[in-house]
The first five atom37 places (N, CA, C, CB, O) and aatype in JSON, in Angstrom:
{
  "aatype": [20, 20, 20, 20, 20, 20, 20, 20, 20, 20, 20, 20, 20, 20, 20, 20, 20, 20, 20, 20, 20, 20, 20, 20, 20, 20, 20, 20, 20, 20, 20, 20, 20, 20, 20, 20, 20, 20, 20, 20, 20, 20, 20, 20, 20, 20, 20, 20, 20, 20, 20, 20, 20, 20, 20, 20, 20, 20, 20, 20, 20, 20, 20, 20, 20, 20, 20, 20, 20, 20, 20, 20, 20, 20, 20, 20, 20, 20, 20, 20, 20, 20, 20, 20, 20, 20, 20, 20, 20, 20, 20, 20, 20, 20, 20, 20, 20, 20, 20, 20, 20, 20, 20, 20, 20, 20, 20, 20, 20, 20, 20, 20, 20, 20, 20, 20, 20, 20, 20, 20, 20, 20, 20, 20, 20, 20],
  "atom_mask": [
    [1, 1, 1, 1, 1],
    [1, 1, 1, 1, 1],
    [1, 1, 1, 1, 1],
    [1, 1, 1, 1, 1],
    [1, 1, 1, 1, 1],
    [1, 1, 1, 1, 1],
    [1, 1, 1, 1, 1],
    [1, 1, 1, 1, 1],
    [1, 1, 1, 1, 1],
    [1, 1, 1, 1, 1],
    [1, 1, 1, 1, 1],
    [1, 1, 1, 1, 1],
    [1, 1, 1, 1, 1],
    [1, 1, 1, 1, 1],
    [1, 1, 1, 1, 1],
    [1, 1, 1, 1, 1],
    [1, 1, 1, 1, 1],
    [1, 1, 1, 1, 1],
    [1, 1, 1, 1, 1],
    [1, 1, 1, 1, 1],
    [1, 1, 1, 1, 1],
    [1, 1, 1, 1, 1],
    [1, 1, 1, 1, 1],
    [1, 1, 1, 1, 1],
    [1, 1, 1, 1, 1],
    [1, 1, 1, 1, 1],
    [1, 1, 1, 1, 1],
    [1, 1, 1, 1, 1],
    [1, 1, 1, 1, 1],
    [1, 1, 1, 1, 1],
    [1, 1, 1, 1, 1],
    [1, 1, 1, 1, 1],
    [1, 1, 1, 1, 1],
    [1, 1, 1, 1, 1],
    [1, 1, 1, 1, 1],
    [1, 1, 1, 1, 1],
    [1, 1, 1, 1, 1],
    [1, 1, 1, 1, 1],
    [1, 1, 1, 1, 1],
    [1, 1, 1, 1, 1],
    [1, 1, 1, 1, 1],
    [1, 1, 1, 1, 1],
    [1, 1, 1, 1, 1],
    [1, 1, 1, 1, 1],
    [1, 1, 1, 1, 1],
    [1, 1, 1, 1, 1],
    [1, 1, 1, 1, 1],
    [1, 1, 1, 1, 1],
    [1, 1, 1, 1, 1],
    [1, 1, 1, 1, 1],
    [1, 1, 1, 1, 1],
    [1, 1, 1, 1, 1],
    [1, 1, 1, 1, 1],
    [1, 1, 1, 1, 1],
    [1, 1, 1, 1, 1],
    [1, 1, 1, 1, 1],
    [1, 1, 1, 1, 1],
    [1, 1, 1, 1, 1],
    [1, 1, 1, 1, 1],
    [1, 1, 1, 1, 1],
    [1, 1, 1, 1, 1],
    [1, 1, 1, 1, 1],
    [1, 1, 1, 1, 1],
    [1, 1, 1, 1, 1],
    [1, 1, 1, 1, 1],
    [1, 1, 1, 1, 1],
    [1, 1, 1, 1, 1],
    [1, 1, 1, 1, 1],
    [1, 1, 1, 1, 1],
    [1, 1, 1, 1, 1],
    [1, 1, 1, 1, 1],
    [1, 1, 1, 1, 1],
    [1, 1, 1, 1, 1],
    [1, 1, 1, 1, 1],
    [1, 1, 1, 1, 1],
    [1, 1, 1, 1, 1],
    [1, 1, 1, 1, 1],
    [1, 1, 1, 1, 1],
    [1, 1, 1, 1, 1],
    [1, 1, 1, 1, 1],
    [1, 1, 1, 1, 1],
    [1, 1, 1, 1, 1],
    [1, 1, 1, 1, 1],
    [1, 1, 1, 1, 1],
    [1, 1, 1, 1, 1],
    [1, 1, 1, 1, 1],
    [1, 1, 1, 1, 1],
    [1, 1, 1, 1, 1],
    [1, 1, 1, 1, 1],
    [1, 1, 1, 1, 1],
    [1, 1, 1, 1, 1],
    [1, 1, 1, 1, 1],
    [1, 1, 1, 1, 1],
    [1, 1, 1, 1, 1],
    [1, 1, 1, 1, 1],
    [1, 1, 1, 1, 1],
    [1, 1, 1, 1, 1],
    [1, 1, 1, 1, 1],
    [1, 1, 1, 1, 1],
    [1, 1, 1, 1, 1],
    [1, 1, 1, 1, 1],
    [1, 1, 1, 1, 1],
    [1, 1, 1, 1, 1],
    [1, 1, 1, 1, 1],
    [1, 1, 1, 1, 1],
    [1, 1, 1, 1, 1],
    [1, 1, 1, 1, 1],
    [1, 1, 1, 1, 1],
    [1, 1, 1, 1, 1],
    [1, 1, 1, 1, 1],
    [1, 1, 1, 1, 1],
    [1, 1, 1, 1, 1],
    [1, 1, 1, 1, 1],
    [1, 1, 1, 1, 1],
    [1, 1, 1, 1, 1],
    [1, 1, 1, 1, 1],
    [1, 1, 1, 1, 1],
    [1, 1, 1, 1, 1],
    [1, 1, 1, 1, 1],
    [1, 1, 1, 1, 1],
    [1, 1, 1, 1, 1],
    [1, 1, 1, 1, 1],
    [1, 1, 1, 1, 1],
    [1, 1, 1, 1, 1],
    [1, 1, 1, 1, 1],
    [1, 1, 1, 1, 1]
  ],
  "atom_positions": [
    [[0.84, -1.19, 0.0], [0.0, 0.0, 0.0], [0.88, 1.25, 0.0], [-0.96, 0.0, 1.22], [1.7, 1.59, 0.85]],
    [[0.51, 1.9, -1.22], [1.15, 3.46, -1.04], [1.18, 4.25, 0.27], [0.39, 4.4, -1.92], [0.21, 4.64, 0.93]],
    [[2.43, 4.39, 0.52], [2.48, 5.74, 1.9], [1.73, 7.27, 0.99], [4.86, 6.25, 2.53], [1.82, 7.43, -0.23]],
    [[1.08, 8.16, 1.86], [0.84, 8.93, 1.52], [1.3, 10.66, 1.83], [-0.05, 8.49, 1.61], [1.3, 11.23, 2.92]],
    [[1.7, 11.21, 0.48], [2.61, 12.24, 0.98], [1.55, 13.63, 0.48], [4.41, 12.13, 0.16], [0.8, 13.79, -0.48]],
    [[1.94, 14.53, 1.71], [1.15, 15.73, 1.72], [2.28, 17.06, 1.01], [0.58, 16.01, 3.5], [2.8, 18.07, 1.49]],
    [[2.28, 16.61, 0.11], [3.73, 18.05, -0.05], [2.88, 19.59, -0.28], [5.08, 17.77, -2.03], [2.05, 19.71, -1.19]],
    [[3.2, 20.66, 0.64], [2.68, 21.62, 0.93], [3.6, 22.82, 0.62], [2.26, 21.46, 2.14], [4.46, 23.16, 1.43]],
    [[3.41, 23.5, -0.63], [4.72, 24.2, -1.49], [3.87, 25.18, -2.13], [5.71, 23.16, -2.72], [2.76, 24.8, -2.51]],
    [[4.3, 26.63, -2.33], [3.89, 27.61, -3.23], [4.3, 27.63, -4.4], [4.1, 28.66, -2.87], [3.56, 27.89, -5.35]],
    [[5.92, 27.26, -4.57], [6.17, 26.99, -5.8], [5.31, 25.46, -7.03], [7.67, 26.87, -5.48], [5.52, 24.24, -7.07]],
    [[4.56, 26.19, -7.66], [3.86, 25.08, -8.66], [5.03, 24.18, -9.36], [2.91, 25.92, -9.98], [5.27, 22.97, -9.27]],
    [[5.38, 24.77, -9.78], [6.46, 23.42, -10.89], [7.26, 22.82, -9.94], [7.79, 24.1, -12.28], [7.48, 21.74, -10.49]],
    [[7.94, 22.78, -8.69], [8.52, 22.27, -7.29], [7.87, 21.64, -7.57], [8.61, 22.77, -5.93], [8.36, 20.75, -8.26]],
    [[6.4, 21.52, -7.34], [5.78, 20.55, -6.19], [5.52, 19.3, -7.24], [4.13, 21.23, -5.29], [5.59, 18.1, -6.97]],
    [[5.16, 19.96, -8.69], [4.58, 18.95, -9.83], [6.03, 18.05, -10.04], [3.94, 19.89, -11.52], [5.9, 16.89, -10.44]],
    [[6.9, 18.39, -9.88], [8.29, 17.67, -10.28], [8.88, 16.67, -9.08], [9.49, 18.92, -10.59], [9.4, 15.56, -9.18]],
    [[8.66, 17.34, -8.12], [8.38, 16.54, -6.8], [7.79, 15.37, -6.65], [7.7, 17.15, -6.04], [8.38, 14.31, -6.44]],
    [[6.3, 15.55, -6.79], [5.28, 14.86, -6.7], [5.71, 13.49, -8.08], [3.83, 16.02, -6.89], [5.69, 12.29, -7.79]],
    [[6.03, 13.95, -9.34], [6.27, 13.18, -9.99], [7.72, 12.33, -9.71], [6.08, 13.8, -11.04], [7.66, 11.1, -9.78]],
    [[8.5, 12.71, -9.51], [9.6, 12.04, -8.75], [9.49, 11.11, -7.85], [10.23, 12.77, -8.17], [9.89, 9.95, -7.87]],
    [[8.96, 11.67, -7.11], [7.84, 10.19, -5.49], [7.21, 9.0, -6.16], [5.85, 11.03, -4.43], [7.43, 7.82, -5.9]],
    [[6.21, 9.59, -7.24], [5.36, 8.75, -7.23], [5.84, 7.71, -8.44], [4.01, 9.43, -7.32], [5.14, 6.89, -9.03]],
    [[7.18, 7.99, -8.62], [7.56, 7.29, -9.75], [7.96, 5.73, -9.48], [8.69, 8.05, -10.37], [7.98, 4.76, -10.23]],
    [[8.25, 5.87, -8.25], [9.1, 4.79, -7.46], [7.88, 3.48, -7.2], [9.8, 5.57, -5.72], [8.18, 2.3, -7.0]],
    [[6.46, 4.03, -7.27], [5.83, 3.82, -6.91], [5.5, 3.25, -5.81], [5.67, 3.67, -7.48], [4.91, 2.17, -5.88]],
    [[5.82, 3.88, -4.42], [5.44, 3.8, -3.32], [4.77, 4.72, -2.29], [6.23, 3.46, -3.01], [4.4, 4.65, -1.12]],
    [[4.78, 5.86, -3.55], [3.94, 7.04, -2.83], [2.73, 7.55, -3.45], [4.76, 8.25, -2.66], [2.92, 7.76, -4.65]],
    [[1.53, 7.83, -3.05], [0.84, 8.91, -3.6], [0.84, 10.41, -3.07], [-0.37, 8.49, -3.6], [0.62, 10.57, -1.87]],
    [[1.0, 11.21, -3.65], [0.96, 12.78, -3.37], [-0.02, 13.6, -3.71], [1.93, 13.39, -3.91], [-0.41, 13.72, -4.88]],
    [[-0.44, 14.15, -2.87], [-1.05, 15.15, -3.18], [-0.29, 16.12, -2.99], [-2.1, 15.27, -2.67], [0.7, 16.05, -2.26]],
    [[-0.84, 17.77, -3.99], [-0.21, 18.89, -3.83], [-0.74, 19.75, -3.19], [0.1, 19.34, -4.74], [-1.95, 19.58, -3.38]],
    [[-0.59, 20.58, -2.54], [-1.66, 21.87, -2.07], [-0.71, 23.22, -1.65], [-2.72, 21.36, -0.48], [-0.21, 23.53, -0.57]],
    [[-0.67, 23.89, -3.01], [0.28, 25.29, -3.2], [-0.68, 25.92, -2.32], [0.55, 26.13, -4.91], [-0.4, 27.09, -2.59]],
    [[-1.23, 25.97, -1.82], [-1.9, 27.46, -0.91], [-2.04, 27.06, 0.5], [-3.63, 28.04, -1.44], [-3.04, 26.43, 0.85]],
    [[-0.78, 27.5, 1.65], [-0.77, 26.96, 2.44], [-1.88, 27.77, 3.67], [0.59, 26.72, 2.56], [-1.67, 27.71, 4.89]],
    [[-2.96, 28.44, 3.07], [-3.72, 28.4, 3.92], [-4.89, 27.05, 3.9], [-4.18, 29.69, 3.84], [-5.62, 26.77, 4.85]],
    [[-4.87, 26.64, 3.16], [-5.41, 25.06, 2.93], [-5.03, 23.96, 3.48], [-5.26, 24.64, 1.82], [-5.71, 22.96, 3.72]],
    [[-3.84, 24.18, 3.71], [-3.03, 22.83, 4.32], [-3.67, 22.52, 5.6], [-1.33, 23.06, 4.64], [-3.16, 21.55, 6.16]],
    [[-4.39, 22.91, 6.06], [-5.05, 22.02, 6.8], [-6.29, 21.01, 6.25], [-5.47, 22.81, 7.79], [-6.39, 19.79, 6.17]],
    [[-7.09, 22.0, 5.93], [-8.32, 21.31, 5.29], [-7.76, 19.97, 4.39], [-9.19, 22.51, 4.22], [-8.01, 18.81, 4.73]],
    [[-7.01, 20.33, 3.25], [-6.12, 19.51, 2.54], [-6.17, 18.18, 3.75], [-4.46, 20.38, 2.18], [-7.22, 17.57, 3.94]],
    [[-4.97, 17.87, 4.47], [-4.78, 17.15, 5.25], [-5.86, 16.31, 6.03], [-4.14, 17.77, 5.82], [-5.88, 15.16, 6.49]],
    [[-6.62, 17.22, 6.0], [-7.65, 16.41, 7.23], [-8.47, 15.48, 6.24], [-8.93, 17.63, 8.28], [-8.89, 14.39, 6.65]],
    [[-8.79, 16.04, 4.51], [-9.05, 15.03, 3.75], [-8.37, 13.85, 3.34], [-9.29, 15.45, 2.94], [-8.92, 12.79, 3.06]],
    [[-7.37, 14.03, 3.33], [-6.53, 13.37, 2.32], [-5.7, 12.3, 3.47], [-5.42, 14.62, 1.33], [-5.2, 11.28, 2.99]],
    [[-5.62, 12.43, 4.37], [-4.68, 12.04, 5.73], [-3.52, 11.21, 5.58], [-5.46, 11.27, 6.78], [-3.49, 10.0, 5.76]],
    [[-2.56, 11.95, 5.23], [-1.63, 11.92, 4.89], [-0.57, 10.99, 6.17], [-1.47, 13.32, 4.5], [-0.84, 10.94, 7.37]],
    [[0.4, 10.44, 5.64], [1.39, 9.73, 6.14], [2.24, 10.38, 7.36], [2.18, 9.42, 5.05], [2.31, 10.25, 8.58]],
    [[3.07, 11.42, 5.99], [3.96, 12.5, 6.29], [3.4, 13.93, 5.25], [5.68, 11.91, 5.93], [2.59, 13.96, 4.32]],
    [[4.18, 14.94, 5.86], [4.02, 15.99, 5.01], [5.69, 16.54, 4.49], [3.08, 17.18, 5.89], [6.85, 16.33, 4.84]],
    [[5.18, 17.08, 3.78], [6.69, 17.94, 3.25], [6.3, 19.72, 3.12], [7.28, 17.23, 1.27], [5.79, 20.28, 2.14]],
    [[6.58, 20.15, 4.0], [6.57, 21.65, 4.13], [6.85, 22.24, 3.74], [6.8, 22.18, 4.66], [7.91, 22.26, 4.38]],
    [[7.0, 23.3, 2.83], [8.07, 24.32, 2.55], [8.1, 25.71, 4.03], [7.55, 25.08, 0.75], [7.16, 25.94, 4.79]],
    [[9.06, 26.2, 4.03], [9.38, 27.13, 4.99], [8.17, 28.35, 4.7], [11.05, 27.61, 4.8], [6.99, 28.48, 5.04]],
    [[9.25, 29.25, 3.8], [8.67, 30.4, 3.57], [7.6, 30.11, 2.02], [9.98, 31.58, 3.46], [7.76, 29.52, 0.95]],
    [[6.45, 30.93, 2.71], [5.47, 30.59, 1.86], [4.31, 32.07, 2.09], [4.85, 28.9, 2.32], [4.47, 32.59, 3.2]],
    [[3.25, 32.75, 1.22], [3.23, 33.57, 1.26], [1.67, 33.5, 2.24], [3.59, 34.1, 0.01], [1.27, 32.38, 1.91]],
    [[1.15, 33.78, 2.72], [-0.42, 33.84, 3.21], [0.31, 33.39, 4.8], [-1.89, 32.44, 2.24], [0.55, 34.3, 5.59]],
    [[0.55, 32.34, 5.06], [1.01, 31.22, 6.86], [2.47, 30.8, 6.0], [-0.52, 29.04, 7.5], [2.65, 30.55, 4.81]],
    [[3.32, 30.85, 7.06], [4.26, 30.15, 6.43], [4.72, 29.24, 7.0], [5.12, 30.72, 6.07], [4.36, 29.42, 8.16]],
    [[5.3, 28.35, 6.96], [5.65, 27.15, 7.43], [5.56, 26.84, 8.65], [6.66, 26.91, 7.16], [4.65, 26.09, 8.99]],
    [[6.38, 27.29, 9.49], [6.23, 27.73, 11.16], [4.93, 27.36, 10.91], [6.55, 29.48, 11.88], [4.51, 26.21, 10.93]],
    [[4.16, 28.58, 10.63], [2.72, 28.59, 11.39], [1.59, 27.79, 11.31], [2.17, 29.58, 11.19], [0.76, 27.7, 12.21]],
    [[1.49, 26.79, 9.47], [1.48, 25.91, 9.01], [1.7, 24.77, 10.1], [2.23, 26.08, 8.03], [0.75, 24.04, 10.41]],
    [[2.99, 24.61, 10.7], [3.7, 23.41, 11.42], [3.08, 23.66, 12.79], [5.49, 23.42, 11.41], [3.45, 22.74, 13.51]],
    [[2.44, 24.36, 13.36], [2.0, 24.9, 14.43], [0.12, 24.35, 14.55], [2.38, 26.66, 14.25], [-0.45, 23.79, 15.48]],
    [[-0.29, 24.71, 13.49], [-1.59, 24.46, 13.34], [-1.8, 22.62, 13.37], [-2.04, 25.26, 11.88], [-2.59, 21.95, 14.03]],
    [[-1.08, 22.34, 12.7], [-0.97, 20.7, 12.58], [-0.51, 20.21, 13.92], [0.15, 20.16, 11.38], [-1.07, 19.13, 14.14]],
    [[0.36, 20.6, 15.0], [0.81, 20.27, 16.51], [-0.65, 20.61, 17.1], [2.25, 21.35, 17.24], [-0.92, 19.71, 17.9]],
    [[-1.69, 21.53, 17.03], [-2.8, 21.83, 17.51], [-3.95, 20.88, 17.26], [-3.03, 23.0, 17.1], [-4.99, 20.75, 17.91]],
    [[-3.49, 20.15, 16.04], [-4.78, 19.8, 15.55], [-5.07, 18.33, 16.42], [-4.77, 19.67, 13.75], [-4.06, 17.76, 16.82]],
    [[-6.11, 17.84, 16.65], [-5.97, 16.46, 17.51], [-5.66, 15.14, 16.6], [-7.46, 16.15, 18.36], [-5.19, 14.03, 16.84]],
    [[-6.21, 15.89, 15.25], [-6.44, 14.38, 14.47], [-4.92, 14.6, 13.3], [-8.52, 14.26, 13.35], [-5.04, 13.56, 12.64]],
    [[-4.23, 14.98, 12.99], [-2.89, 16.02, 12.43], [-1.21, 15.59, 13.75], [-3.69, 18.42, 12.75], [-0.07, 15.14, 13.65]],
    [[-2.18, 16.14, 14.89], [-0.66, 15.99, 15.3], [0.27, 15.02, 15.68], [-0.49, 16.54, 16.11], [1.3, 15.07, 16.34]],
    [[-0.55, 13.81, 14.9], [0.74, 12.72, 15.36], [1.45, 12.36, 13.78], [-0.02, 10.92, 16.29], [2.22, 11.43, 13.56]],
    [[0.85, 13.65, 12.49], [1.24, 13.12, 10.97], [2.64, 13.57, 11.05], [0.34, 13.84, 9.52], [2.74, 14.67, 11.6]],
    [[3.58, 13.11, 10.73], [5.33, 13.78, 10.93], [5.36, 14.93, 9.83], [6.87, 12.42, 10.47], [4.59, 15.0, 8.88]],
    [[6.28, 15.73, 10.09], [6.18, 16.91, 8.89], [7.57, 17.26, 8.98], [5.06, 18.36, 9.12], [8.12, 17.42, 10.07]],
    [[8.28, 17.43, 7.64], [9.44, 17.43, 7.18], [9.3, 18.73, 6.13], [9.83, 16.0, 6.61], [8.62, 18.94, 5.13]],
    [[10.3, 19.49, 6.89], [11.04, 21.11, 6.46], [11.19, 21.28, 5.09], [12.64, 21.38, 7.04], [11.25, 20.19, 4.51]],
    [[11.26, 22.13, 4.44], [11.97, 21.84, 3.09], [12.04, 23.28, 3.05], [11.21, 20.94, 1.73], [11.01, 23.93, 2.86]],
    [[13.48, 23.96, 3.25], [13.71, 25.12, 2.96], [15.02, 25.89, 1.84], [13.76, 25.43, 4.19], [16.01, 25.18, 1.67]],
    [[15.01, 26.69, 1.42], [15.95, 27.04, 0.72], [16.95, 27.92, 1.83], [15.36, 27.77, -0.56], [18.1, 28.12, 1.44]],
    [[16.64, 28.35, 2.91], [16.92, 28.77, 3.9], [18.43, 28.67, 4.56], [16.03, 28.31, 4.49], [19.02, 29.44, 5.32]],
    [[18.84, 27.32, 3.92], [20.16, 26.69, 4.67], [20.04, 25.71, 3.66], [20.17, 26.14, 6.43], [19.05, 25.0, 3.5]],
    [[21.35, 25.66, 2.81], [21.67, 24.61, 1.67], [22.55, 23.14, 2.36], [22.78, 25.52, 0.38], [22.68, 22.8, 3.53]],
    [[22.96, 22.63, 1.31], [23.64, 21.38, 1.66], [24.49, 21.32, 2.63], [24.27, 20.91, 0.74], [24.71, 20.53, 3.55]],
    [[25.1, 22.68, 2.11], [26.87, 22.64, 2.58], [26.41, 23.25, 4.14], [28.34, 24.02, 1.39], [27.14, 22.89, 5.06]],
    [[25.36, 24.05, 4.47], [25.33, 24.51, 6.1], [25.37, 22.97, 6.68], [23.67, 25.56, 6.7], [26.0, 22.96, 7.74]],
    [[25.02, 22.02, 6.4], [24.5, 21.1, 7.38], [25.99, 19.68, 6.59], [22.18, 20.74, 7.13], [26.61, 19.82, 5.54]],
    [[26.07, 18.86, 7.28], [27.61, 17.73, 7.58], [26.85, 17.1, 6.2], [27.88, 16.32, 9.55], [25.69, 17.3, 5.87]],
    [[27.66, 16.44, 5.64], [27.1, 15.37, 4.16], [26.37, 14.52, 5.07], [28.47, 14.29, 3.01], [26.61, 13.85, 6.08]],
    [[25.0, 14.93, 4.04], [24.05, 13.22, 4.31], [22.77, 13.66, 5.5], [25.46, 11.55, 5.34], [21.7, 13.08, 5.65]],
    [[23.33, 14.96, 6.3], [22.8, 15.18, 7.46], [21.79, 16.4, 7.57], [23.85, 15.3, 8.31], [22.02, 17.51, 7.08]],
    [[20.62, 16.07, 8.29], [19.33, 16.68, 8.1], [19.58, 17.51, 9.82], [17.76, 15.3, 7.77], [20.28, 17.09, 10.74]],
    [[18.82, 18.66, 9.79], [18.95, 19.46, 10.53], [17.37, 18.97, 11.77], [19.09, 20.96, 9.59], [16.6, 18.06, 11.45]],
    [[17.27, 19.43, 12.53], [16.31, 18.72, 13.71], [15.72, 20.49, 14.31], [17.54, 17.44, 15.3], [16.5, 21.43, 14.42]],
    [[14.73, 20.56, 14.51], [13.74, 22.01, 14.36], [12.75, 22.19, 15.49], [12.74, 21.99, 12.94], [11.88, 23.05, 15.41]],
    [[12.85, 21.57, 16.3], [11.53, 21.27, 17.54], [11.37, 19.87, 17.15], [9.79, 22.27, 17.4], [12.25, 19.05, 17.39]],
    [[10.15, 19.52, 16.49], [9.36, 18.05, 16.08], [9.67, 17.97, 15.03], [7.87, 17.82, 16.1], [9.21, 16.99, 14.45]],
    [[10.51, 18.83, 14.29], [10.79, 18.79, 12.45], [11.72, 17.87, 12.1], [11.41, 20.21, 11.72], [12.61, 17.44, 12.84]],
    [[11.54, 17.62, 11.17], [13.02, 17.54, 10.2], [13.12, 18.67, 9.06], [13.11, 15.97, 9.3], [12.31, 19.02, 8.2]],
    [[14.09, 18.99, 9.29], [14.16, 20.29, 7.94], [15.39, 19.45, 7.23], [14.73, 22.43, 8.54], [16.26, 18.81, 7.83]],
    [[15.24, 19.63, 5.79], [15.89, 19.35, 4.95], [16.18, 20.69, 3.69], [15.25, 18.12, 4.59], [15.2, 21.4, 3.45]],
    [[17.37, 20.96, 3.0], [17.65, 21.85, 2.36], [16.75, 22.06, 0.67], [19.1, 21.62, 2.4], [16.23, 21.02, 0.26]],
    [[16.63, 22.96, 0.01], [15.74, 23.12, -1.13], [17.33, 23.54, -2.3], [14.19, 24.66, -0.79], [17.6, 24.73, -2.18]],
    [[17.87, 23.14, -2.84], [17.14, 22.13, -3.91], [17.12, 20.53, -2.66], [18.48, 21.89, -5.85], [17.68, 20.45, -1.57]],
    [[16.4, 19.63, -3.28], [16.48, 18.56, -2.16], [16.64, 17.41, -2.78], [15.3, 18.46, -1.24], [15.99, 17.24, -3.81]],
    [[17.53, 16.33, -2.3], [18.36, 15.7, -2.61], [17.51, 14.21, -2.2], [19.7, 16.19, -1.97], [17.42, 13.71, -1.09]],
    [[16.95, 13.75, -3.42], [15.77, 12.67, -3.52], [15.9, 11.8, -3.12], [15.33, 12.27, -4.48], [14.95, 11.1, -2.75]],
    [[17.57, 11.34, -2.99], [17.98, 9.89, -2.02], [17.53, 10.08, -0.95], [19.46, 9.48, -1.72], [16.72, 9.31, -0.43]],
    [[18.04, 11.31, -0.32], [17.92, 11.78, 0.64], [16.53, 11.87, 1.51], [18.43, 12.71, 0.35], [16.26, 11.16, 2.48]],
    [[15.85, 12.72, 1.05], [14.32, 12.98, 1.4], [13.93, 11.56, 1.1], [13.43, 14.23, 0.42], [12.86, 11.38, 1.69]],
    [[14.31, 10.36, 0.42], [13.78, 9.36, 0.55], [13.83, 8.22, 1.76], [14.07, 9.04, -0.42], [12.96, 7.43, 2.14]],
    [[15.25, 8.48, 2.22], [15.72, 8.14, 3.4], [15.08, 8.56, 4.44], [16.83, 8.46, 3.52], [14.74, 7.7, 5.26]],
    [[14.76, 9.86, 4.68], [14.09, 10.8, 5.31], [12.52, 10.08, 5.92], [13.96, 12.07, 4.21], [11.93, 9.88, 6.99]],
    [[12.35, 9.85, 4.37], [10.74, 9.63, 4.24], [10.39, 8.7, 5.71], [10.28, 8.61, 2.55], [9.86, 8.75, 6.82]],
    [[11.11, 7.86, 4.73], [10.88, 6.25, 5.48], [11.53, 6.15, 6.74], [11.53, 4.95, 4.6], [11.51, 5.03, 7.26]],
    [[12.24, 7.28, 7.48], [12.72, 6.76, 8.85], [11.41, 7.57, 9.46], [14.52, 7.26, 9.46], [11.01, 7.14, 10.55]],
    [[10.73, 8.62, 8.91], [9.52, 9.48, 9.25], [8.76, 8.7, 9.59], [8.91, 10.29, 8.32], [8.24, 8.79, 10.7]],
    [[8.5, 7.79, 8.83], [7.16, 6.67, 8.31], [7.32, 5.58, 9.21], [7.23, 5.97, 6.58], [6.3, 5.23, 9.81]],
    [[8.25, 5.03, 9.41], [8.72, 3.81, 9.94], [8.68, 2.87, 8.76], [7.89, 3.32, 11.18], [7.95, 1.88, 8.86]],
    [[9.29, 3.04, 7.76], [9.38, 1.91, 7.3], [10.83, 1.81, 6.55], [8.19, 1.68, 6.49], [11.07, 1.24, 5.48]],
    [[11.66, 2.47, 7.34], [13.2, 2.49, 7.22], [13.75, 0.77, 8.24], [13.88, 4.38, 8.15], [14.94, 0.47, 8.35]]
  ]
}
């Protein structure tokens, strides 16, 4: 059974290239939802595995996004993983993901082995 991924991004072509990348492997389904004042509603339909966040985003941005989902009762046990342009490869040791409160933040451009590794230690099925 497909894990299910919530990727939550303003950038449109990100998320479509993203989303197609995941689901190629075929072990994921994705949904997209560029308007992160949605990302909740989104989520509570779709009920997602994990999410993939982007940081800065224009309307809520990530933070606050990541805040609403810790509030929510039925949301806050979905894991949610950073994705910022904020801090690239080289800020953080090879291979190594940065730790945020309950996050994982990972760098934008994002490195698909990687976030795949990511995924599945998120998921438990690393």
């Amino acid at each position: 059974m497909a894990r299910k991924i919530l990727l939550v991004d303003d950038e449109a072509g990100f998320t479509q290239l993203l989303k197609m990348n995941l689901e190629k492997s075929g072990d994921f389904e994705v949904t997209i939802e560029n308007d992160s004042t949605k990302a909740i509603a989104t989520a509570r339909s779709f009920q997602p595995d994990v999410v993939l966040l982007d940081v800065v985003m224009p309307g809520m941005d990530g933070g606050d996004v990541q805040a609403r989902f810790q509030s929510d009762s039925i949301l806050n046990r979905v894991p949610v993983i950073m994705l910022t342009a904020l801090v690239d490869s080289a800020e953080l040791s090879a291979g190594a993901v940065a730790q945020s409160g309950s996050s994982i933040v990972l760098p934008k451009p994002v490195d698909l082995s990687l976030l795949l590794r990511v995924i599945d230690e998120a998921t438990g099925a690393a």
